[in-house]
GUGU-499947 format. One line per 3 residues: their letters; for each residue x, y, z of N, C-alpha, C, O, CB. Coordinates in steps of 0.2 Angstrom, whole numbers. Each point is the difference from the previous one (the first is absolute). Glycine has a CB too. Example, Ala and Ser with C-alpha at 12.3 -4.5 7.8 and 13.67 -1.06 7.14 Angstrom:
as	66 -28 39 -4 6 0 4 6 0 5 -1 3 -14 -5 3; 7 11 -10 4 6 1 -4 5 3 3 6 1 3 -9 -11
***
This chain:
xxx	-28 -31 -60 4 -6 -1 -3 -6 4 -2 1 6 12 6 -7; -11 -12 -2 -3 -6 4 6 -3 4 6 0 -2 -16 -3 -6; 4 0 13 7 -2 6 3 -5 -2 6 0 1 -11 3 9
xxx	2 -7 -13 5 -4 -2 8 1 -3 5 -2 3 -16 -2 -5; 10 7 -4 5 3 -5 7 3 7 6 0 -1 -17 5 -11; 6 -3 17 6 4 3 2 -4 7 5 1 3 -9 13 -8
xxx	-1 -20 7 5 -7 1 7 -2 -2 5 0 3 -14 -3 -2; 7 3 -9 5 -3 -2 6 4 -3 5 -3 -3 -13 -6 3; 7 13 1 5 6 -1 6 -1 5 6 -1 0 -16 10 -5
xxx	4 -7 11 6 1 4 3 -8 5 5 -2 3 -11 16 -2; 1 -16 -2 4 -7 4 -1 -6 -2 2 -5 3 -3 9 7; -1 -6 -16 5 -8 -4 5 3 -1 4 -3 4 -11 -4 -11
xxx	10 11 4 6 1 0 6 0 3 6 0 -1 -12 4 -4; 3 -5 12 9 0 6 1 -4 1 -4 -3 4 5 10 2; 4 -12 -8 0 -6 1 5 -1 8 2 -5 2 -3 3 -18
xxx	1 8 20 4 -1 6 -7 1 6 1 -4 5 12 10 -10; -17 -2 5 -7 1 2 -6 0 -3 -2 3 -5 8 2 11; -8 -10 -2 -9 -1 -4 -5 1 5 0 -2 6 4 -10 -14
xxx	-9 17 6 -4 2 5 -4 -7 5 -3 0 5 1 11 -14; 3 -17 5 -5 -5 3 5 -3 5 -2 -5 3 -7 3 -13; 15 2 13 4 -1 3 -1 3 8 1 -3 5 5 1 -17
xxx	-9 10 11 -2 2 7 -6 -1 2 -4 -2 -3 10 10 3; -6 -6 8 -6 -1 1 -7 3 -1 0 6 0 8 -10 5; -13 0 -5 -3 5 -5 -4 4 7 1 -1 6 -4 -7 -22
xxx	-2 14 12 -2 4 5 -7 -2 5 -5 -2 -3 11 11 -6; -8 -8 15 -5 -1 2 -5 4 -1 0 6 1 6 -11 4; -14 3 -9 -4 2 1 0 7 2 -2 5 -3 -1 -15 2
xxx	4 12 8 0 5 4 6 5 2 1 4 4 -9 -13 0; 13 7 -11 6 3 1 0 4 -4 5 4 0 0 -11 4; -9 8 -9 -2 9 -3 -8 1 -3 -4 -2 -3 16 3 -2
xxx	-11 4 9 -8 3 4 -1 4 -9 2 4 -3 1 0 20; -10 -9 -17 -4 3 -9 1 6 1 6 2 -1 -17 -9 -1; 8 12 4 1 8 2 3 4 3 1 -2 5 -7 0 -7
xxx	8 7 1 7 4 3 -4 3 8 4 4 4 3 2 -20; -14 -7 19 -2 4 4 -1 -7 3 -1 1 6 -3 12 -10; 3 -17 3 -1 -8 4 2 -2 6 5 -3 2 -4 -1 -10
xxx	-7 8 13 2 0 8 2 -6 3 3 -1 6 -11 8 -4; 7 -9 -5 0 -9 4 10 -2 2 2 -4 4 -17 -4 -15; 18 11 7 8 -1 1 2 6 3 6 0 -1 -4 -9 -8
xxx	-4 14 12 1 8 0 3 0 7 -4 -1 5 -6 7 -14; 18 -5 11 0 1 5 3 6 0 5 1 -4 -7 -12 8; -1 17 1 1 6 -1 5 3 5 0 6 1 -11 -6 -8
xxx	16 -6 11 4 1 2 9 -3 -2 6 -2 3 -19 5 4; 10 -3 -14 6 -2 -3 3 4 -7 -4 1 -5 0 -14 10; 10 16 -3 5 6 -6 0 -5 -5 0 -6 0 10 14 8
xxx	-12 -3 -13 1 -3 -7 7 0 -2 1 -2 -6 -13 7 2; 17 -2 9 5 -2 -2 5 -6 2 4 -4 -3 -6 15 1; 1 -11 9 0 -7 4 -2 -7 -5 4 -3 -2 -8 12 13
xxx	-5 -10 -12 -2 -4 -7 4 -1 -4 3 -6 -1 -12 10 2; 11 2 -5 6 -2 -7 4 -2 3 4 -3 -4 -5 10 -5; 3 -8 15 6 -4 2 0 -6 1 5 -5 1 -2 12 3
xxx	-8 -8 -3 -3 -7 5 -3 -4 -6 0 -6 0 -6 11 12; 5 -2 -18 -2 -4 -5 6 0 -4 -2 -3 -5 -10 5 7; 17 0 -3 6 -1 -2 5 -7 2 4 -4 -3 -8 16 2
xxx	2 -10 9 2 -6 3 -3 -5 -2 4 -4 -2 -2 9 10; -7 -8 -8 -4 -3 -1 0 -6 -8 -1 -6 -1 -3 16 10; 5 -4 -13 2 -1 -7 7 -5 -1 1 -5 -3 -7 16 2
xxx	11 -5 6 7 -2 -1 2 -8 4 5 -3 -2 -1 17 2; -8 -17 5 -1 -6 2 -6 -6 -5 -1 -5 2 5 13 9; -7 -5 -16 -6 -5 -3 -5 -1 4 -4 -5 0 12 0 -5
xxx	-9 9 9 -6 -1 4 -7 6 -2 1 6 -2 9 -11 13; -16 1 -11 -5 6 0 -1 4 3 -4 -1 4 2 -3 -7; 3 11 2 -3 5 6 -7 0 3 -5 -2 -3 11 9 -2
xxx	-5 -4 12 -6 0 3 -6 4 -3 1 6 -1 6 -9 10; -13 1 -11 -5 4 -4 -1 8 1 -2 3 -4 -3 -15 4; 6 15 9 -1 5 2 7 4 -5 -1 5 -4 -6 -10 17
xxx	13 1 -11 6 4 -3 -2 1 -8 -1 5 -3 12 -10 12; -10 1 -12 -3 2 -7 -6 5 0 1 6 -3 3 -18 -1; -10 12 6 -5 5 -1 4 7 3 -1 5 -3 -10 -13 4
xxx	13 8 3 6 7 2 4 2 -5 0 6 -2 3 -9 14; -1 -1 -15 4 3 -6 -3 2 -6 1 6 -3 5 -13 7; -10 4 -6 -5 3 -5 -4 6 3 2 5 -2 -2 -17 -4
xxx	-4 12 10 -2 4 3 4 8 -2 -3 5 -2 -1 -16 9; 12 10 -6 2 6 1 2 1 -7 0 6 -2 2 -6 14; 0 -4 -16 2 2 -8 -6 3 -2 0 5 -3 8 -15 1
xxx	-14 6 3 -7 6 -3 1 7 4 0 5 -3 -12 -15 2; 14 9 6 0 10 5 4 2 -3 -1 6 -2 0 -7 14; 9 -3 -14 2 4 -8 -1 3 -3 1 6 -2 2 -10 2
xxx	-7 -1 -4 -4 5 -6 -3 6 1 0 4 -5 -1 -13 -1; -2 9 10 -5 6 2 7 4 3 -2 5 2 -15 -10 2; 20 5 -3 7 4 6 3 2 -7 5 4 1 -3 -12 12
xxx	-2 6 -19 4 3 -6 -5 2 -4 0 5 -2 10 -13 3; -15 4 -2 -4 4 -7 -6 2 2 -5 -1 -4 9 -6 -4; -6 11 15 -6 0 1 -8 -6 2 1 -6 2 6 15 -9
xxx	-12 -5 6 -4 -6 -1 -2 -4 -6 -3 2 -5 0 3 14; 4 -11 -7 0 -4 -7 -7 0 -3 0 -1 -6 9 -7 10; -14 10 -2 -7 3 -2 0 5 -5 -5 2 -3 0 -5 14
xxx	10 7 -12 1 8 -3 -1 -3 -7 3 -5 -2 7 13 12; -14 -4 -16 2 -2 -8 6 3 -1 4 4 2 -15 -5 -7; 11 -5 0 7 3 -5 3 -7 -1 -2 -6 1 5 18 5
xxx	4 -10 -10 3 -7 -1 8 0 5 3 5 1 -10 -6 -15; 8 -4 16 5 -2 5 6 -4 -1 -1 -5 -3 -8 6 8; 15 0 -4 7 -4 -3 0 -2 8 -1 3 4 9 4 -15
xxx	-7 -16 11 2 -2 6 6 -4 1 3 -2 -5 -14 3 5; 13 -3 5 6 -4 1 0 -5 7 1 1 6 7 10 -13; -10 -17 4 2 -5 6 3 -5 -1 2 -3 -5 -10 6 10
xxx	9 -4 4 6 -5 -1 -2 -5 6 -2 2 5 13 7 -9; -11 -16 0 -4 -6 3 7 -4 2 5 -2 -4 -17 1 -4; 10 0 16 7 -3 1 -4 -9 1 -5 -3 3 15 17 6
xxx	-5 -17 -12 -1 -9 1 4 -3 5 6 1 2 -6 -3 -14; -4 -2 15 4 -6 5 7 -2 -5 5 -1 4 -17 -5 2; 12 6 -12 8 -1 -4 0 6 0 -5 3 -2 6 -14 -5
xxx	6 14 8 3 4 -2 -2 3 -9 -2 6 -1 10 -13 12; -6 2 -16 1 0 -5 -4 1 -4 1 0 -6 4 -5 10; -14 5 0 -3 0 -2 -7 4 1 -6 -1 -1 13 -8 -1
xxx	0 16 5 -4 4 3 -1 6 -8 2 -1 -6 4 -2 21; -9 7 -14 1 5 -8 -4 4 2 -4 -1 5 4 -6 -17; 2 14 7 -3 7 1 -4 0 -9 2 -2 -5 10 8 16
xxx	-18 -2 -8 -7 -1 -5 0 10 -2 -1 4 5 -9 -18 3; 10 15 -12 -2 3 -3 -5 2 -4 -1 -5 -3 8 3 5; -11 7 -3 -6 1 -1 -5 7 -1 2 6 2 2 -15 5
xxx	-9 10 -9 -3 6 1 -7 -3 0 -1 -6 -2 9 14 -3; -14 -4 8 -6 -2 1 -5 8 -1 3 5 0 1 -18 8; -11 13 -8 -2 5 0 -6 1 1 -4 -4 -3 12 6 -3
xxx	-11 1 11 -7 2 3 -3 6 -5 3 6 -1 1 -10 15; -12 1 -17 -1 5 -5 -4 5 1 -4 -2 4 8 -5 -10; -6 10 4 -4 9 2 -7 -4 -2 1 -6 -2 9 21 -3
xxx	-16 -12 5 -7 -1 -1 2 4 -10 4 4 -1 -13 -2 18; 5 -8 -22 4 4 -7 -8 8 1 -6 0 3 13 -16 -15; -3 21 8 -3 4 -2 -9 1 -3 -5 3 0 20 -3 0
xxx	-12 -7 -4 -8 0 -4 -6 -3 6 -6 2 0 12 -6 -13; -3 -1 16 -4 -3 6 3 2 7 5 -2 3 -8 -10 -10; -2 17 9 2 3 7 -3 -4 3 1 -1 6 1 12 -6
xxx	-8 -15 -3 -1 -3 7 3 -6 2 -3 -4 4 -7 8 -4; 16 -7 -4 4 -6 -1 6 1 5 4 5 -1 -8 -8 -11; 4 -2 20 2 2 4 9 -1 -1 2 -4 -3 -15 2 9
xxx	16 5 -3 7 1 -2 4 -7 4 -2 -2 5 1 17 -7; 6 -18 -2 2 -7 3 5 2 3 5 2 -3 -9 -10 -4; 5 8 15 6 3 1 3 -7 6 3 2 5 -8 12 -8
xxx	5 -20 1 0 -5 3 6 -5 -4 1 -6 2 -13 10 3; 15 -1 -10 3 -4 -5 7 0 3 2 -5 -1 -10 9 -10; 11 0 13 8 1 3 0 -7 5 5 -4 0 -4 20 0
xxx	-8 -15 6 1 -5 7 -2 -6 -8 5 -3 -2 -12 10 20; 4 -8 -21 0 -7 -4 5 -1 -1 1 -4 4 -9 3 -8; 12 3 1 4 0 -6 8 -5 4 3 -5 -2 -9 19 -4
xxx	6 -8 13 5 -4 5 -1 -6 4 4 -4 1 -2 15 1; -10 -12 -1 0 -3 2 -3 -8 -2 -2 -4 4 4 15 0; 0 -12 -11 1 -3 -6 8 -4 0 2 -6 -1 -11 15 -4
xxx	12 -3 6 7 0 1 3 -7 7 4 -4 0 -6 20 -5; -2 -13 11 1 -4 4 -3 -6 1 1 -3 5 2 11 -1; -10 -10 -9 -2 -8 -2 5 -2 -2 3 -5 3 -12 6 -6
xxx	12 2 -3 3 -3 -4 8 -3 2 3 -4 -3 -12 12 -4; 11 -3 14 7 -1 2 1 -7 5 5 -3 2 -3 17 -3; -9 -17 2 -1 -5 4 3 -7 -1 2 -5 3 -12 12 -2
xxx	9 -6 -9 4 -5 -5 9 -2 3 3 -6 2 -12 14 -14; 11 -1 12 6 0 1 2 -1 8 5 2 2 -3 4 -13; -6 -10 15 -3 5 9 5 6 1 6 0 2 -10 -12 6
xxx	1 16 -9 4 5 0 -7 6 4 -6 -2 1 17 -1 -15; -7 8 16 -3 4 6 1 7 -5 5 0 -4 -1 -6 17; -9 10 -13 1 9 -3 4 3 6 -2 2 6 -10 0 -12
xxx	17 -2 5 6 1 5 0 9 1 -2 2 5 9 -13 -9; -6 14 -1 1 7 -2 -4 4 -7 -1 -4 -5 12 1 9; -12 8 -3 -3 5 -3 -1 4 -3 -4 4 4 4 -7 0
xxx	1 6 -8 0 7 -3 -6 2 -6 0 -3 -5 13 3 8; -18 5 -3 -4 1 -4 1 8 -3 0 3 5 -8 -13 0; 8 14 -11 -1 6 1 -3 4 -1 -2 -2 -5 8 -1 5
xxx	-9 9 1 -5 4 0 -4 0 -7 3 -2 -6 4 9 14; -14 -6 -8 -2 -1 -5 0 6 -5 0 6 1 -5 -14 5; 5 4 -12 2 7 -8 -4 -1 -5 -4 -5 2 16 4 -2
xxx	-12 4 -5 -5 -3 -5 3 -7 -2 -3 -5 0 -2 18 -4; 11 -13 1 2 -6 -3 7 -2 3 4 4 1 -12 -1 -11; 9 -10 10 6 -2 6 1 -6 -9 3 -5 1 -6 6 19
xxx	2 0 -24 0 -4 -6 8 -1 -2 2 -6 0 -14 9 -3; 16 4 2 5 0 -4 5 0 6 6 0 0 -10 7 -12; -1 -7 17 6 2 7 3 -8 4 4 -1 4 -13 15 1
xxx	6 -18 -7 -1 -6 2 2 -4 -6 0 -6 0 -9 9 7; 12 -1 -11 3 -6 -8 7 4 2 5 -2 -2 -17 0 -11; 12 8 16 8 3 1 4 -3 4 6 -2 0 -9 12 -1
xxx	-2 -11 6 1 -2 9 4 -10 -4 6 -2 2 -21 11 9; 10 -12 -14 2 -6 0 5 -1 -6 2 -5 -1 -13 1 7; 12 9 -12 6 -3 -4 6 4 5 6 -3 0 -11 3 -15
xxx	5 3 19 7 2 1 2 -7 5 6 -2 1 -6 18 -2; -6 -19 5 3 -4 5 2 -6 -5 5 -3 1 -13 8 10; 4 -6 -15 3 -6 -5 5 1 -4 3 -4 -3 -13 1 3
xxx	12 9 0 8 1 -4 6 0 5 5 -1 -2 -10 9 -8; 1 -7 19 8 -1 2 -2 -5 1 -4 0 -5 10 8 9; -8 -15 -1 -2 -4 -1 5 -5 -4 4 -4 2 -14 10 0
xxx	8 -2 -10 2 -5 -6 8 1 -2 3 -2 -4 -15 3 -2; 16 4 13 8 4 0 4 -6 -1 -3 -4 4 2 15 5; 4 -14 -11 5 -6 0 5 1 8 1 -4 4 1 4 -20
xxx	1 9 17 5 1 4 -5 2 7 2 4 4 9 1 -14; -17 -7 12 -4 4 6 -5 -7 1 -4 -2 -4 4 17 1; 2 -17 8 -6 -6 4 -5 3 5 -1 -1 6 10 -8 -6
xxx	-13 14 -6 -8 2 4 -4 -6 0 -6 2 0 5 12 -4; 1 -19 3 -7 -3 1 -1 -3 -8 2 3 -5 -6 7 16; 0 -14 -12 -5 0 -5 -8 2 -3 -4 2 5 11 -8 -3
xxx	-9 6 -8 -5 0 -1 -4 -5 -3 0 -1 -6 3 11 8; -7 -13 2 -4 -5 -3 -6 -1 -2 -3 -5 1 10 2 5; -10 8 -7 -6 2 -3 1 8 -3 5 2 -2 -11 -9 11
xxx	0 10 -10 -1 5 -3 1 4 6 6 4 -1 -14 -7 -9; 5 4 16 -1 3 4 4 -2 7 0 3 5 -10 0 -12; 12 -9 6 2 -5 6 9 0 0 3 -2 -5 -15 -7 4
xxx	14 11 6 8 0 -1 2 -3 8 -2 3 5 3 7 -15; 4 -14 10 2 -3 4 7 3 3 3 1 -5 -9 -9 0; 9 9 11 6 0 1 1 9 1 4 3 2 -1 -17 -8
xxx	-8 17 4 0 9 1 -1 1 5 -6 -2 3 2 7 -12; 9 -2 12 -4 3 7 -5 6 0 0 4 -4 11 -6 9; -17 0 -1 -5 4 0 0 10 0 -2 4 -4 -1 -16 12
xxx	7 12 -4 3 8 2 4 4 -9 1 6 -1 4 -11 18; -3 0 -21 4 -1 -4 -7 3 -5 -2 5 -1 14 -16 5; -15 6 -5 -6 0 -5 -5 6 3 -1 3 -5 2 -17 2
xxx	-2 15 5 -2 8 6 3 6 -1 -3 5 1 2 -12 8; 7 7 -10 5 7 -3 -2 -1 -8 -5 3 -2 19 -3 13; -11 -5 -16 -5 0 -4 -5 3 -3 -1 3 -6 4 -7 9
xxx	-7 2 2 -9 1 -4 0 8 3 -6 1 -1 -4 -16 1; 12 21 3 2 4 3 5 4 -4 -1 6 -1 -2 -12 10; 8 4 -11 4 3 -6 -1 1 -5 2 4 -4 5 -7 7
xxx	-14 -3 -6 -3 -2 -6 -6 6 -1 -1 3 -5 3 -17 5; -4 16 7 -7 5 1 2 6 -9 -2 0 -6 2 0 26; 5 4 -16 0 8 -5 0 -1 -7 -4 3 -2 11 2 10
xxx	-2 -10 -12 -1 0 -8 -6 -4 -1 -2 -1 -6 16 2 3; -18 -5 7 -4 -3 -4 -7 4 -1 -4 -2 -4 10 -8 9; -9 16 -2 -3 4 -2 -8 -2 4 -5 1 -3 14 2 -8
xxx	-7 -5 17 -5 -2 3 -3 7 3 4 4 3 2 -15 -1; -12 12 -2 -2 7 4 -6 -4 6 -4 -5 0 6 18 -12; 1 -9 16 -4 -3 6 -5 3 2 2 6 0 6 -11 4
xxx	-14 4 -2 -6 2 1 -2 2 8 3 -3 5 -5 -3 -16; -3 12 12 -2 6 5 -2 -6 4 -4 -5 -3 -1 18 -3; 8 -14 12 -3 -4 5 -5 3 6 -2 -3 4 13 -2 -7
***
C-alpha cells in the first residue's frame, strides 16, 4: 500500500482530529532501529514506559525518546516471546497494534510475512530469512505517518502457509466490525482496523489457527 493512499484513508477524513494539529515528533523521538543504543536505558520496566508514554500521549505531549525505544524494544521481545525466532523459515500470521498520540488514530494491522528456505534447484542460493524483521519493520515506518508507536505484539509460529489463515483472521474481524448491533471498532483498510482491541484481534488470529489448515513447521 503506498503511504500516501493510507494518509488519507485514515486522517482527511476526521473532521474532529487532524494529525497536523499535534505536535509533531522529534527527530530523536523514534529510534531508526529496534537495537538503537543511543536511547536504551536499561533501567527502565517496559511496563512502567507504556505508562509514561500513555501519559504523555493523554496530555499531547511527546514522549521522551528513551520511553518510546523501551516500548518498542519490548513489543519486538514479544514477537520472539510468542513466535520464536523471527529468522526461522516459513510463513507467519502477525498482529500489531500502533498506538497514536490521537486516540483515534490508533489501529491494529494485520498481516503475514515469510522467511524463505534456500530453493531446491539452487542450493547454493542463500535462503532469505530476514523478510518477517522487514516486513514489521516497514510497518513501523510506515506508522510514523500517524506518530504512532508499535505499542503491542503478537507474531505466530512458523507454517508452511498463513495464506487462508490470514484472509480468515481479517473477514471475521471485518464482519464484526461491519455488525450494525456491536461497536468493535472499524476497518479502514484491507488490513488496517481501528477501534479493535489488540487482545481481541489476538484471540482471533488464534481461534482462526485450527480450520484454516495451517501446519506449522520442525523448529
Amino acid at each position: 500500500m503506498r503511504r500516501e493512499d493510507f494518509y488519507i484513508e485514515q486522517y482527511f477524513g476526521d473532521e474532529h482530529q487532524s494529525i497536523t494539529d499535534a505536535p509533531q515528533w522529534k527527530q530523536q523521538a523514534l529510534p531508526m532501529t529496534k537495537l538503537n543504543m543511543k536511547h536504551r536505558d536499561r533501567y527502565m520496566n517496559p511496563l512502567t514506559a507504556k505508562v509514561l508514554l500513555g501519559d504523555h500521549f493523554d496530555l499531547g505531549r511527546l514522549p521522551p525518546a528513551d520511553v518510546v525505544a523501551t516500548v518498542r524494544r519490548q513489543s519486538w521481545k514479544d514477537l520472539e516471546d510468542a513466535g520464536g525466532s523471527l529468522d526461522a523459515v516459513g510463513d507467519r500470521l502477525y498482529v500489531l497494534y500502533f498506538r497514536s498520540m490521537y486516540s483515534k488514530l490508533s489501529y491494529v494491522k494485520v498481516g503475514r510475512a515469510e522467511n524463505e528456505a534456500p530453493a531446491k534447484k539452487d542450493p547454493a542460493k542463500k535462503k532469505d530469512t530476514a523478510q518477517v524483521r522487514k516486513r514489521i519493520s516497514a510497518h513501523e515506518g510506515e506508522a510514523k505517518i500517524a506518530q504512532a508507536v508499535l505499542f503491542n505484539a503478537w507474531i505466530s509460529r512458523p507454517c508452511e502457509s498463513a495464506v487462508e489463515w490470514e484472509k480468515r483472521v481479517k473477514a471475521h474481524l471485518r464482519d464484526t466490525a461491519a455488525a450494525p448491533d456491536i461497536d468493535l471498532g472499524e476497518q479502514v483498510k484491507a488490513e488496517y482496523f481501528r477501534g479493535v482491541p489488540f487482545r481481541r484481534a489476538v484471540l482471533v488470529a488464534e481461534l482462526c489457527e485450527v480450520p484454516s489448515g495451517a501446519v506449522r513447521l520442525a523448529q
